[in-house]
Structure formats: C-alpha cells, structure tokens
C-alpha positions as CSV (number, residue, x, y, z in Angstrom):
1,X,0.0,0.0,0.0
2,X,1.4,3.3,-1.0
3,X,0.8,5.8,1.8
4,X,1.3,9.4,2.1
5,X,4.1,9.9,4.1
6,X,7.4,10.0,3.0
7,X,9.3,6.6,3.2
8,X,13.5,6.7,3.1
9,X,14.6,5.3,0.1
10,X,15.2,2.1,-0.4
11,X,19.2,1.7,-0.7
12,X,20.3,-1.9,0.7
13,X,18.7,-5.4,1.1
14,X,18.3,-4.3,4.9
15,X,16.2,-1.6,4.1
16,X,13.8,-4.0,2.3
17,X,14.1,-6.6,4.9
18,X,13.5,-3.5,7.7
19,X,10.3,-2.6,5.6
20,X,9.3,-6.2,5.3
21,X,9.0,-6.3,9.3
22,X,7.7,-3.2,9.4
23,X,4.8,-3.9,7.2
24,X,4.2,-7.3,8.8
25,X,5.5,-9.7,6.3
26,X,7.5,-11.2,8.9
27,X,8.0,-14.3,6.8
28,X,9.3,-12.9,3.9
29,X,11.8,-10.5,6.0
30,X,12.6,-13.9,7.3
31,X,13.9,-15.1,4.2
32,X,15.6,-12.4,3.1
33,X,17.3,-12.2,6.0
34,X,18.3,-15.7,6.6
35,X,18.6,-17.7,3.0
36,X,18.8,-15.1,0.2
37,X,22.2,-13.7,-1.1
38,X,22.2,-10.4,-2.7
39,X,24.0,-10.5,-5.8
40,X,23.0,-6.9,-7.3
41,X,20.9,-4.0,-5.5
42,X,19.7,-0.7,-7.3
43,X,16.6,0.8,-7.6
44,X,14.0,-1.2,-9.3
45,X,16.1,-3.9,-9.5
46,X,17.5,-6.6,-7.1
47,X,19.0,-10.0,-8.2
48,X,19.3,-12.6,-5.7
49,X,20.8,-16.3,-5.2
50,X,18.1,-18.0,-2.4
51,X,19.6,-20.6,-0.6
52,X,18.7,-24.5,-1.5
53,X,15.4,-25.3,-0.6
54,X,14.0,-21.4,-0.4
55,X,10.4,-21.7,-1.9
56,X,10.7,-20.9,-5.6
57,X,8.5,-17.8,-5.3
58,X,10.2,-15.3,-3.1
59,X,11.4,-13.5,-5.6
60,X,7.9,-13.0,-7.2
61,X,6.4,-12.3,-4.0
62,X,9.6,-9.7,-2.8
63,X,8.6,-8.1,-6.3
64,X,5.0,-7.7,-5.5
65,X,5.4,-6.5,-1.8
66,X,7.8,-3.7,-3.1
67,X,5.5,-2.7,-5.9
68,X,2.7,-2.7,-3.4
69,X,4.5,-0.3,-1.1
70,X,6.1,2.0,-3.1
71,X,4.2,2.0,-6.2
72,X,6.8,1.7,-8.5
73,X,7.9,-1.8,-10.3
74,X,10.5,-3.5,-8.7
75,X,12.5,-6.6,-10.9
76,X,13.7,-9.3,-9.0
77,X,15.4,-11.7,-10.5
78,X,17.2,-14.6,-9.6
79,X,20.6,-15.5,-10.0
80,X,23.4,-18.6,-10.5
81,X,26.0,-16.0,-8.9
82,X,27.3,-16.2,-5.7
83,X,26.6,-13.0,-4.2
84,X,27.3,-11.5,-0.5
85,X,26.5,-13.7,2.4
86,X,23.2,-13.7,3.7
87,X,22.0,-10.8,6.1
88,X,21.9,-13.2,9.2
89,X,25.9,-14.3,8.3
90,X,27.0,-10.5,7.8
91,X,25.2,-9.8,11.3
92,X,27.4,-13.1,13.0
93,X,30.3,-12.1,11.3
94,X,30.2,-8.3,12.8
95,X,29.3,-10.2,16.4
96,X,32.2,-12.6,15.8
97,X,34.5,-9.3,15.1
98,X,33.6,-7.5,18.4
99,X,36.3,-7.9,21.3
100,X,34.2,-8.7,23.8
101,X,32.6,-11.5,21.5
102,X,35.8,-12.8,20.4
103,X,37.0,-12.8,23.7
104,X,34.4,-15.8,24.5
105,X,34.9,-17.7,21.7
106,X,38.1,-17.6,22.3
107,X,37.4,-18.8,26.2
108,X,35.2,-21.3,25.2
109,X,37.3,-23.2,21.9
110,X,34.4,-24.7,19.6
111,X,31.8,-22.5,20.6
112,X,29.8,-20.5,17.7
113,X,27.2,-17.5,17.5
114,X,24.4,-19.3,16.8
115,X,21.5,-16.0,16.3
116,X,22.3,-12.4,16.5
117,X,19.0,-10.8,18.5
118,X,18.7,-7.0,17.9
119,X,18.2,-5.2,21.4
120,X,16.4,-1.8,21.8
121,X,18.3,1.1,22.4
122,X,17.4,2.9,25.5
123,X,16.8,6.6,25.6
C-alpha cells in the first residue's frame, strides 16, 4: 500500500528486509534475511541467489510486496551467482569481530554464535 508519508529510500537489502518487518511480512523478511544472497541492488532492480530449498516464489512475491508499497515496479530476478553472504551471516560475522565476543569464543574453543538478536536502544 502506497501511503502518504514519506518513506527513506530504499538503498540496501536491509532496508527492504526492515520494511518487510515493518509492514508485517515477517516471513518474507525472514527469508531475506536468513537464505537469500544479494548479488545486485539498485533501484528497481534486485537480483538474488536463495539458498537450497528457499520456496521458488520469493522473488515473485519480494517483487509484488515492493510494488505494493512504493508504487513503483520492482524486478527481481534470480541468479546462478554467488553473491554476498546472507544478512543473518554479515550480522554473526560483525558479532564474531567485536572484542568482547571474540573474547568468548576464544574462552570457550568450539563455541559459535548461533542468532544475533537486535536489542532496543534505551533513551
């Protein structure tokens, strides 16, 4: 649904996936977040390698929710490329890299960030 206020531009995957939540399609910011990997982002456009097993119609239905809510066509294609590691791997990665983080892994040999939960700022 197009609405009258102003919505930032959409510039990453995360912004979709952000939107997605916001919107209520919790599912499909689910699998954006967790098995797609973005091979090419730019306005109108996306192209995208899911993961094995990903239902065969997420990029039809990412295409129609984006049309939906910004009013303007949105291709998404998918790709045989490799593309960037899923959203959910960037966000363990950047855990993995914090001091503290590593710091516990490294205490605890084996151990591995399983989920990365996002925690409200307080004001």
């Amino acid at each position: 649904m197009v609405t009258a206020e102003a919505e930032p531009p959409l510039t990453s995957l995360a912004d979709v996936a952000r939107l997605c939540e916001a919107r209520g399609e919790t599912k499909l910011s689910h699998q954006i977040e967790r098995v797609v990997h973005l091979v090419r982002f730019e306005l109108g456009r996306i192209e995208i390698r899911p993961k094995e097993g990903t239902p065969q119609d997420v990029a039809g239905k990412l295409g129609a929710f984006l049309k939906e809510e910004t009013g303007e066509r949105w291709v998404v294609s998918i790709s045989n490329e490799a593309g960037e590691p899923t959203l959910r791997e960037q966000e363990i990665a950047k855990a993995a890299a914090d001091p503290f983080v590593k710091s516990i892994l490294d205490a605890f040999p084996g151990s591995e960030i399983q989920d990365v939960n996002k925690v409200a700022a307080e004001d």
